[in-house]
N, C-alpha and C positions, 0 to 999 in steps of 0.2 A: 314823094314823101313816104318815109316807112315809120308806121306808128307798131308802136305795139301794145295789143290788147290781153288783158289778164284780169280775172276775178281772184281775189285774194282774199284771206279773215284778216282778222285784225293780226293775226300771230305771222302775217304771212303764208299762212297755208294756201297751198296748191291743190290737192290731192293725194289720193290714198289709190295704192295700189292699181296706179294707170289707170284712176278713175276720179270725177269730180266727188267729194265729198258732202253737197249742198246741190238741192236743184231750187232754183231761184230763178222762174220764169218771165219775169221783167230782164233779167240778166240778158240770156237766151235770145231772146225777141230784139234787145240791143244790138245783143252781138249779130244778129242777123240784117239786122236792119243795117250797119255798119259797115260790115263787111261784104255784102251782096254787090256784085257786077266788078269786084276787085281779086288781084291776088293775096292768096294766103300761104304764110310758110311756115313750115309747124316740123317738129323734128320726127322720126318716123314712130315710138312709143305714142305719140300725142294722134297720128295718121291712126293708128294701129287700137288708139280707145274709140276714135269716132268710128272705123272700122269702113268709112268710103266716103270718095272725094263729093264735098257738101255743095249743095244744089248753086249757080249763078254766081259760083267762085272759080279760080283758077288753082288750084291746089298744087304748091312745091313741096314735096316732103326733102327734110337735109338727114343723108344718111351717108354713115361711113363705108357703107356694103354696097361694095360697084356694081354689083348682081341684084339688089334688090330691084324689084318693079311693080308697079301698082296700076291697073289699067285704069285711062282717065287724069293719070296727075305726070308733074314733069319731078323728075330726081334730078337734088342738088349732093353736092360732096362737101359742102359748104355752105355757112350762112352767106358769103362773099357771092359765090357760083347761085346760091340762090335767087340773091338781089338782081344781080345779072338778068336773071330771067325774066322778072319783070319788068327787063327794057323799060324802066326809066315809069313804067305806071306806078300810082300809089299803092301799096303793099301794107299787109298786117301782119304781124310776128303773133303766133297765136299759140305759143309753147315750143313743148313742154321746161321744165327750169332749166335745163344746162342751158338751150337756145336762148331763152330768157339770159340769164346771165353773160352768154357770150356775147352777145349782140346789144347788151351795155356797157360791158366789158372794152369790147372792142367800137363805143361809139358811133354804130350805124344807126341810131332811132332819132328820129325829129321827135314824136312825141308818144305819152303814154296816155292809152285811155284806160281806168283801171275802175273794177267795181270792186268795191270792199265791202265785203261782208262783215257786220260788227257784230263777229262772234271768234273765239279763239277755238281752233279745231284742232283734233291730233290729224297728222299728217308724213309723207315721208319726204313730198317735196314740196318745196318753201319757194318765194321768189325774192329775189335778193332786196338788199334796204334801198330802200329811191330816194340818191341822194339827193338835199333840197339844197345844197350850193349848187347843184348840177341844174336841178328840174324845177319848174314854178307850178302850180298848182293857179290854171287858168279859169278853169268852169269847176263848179260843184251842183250837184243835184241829190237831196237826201229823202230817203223814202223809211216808212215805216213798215215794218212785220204786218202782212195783211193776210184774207182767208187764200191768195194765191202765193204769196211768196214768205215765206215760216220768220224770216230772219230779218231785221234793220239793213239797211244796204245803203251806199252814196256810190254816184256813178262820177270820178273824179278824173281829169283831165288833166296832163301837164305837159308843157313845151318846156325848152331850153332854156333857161337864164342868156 
């Protein structure tokens, strides 16, 4: 199963200059809880903001630089060559937008888990629109702006039609 996980505003927003634009510690703690004991594959900009491979994960970075190397994590040339690598384990696409978009693009995801932040943010990268002929919207969970986390947030879930 390859899901892919993404916190998004309402605008779509990503981030801002290879960096999250919101910290949102419910988010975080998800996404930890989630992704622990699995692979994750993240394109090298997305490798390059967390800045090293994150603890009881298997970290692929997809980079076009045959040369590049990151002690601790496995290099893809491809989101294809990626998936390969985790031999057939459950996987998470964890960025940045063009990976996001190619690997919708090109149909390898079973499912999205996405956290929305319901707020509109400037931003330089976006993640593309989730088509809902495509995607169902299975689980929702909506939380309010609390003294830990500044923003309204829903932690939404979709499979395949």
């Amino acid at each position: 199963m390859i899901t892919l996980i993404a916190a998004i505003a309402k605008n779509n927003a990503l981030g801002k200059d290879n960096d999250l634009i919101w910290y949102l510690p419910a988010d975080l703690k998800r996404f930890k809880q989630i992704t622990s004991g699995h692979h994750i594959l993240m394109g090298r900009n997305t490798f390059e903001s967390i800045g090293k491979p994150l603890p009881n994960r298997t970290s692929i970075i997809i980079t076009r630089n045959n040369d590049y190397f990151k002690d601790g994590c496995f290099i893809a040339n491809s989101i294809e060559q990626a998936i390969e690598l985790t031999e057939g384990n459950n996987a998470f696409i964890i960025g940045g937008a063009q990976i996001y978009k190619q690997a919708l693009e090109q149909n390898l995801v079973d499912r999205l888990d996405i956290t929305i932040v319901h707020q509109d943010f400037e931003a330089d990268a976006f993640f593309p629109e989730i088509d809902k002929t495509i995607w169902k919207e299975v689980a929702r969970e909506d939380f309010k702006a609390d003294e830990k986390n500044k923003y309204d947030y829903s932690f939404v879930s979709y499979e395949k039609r």
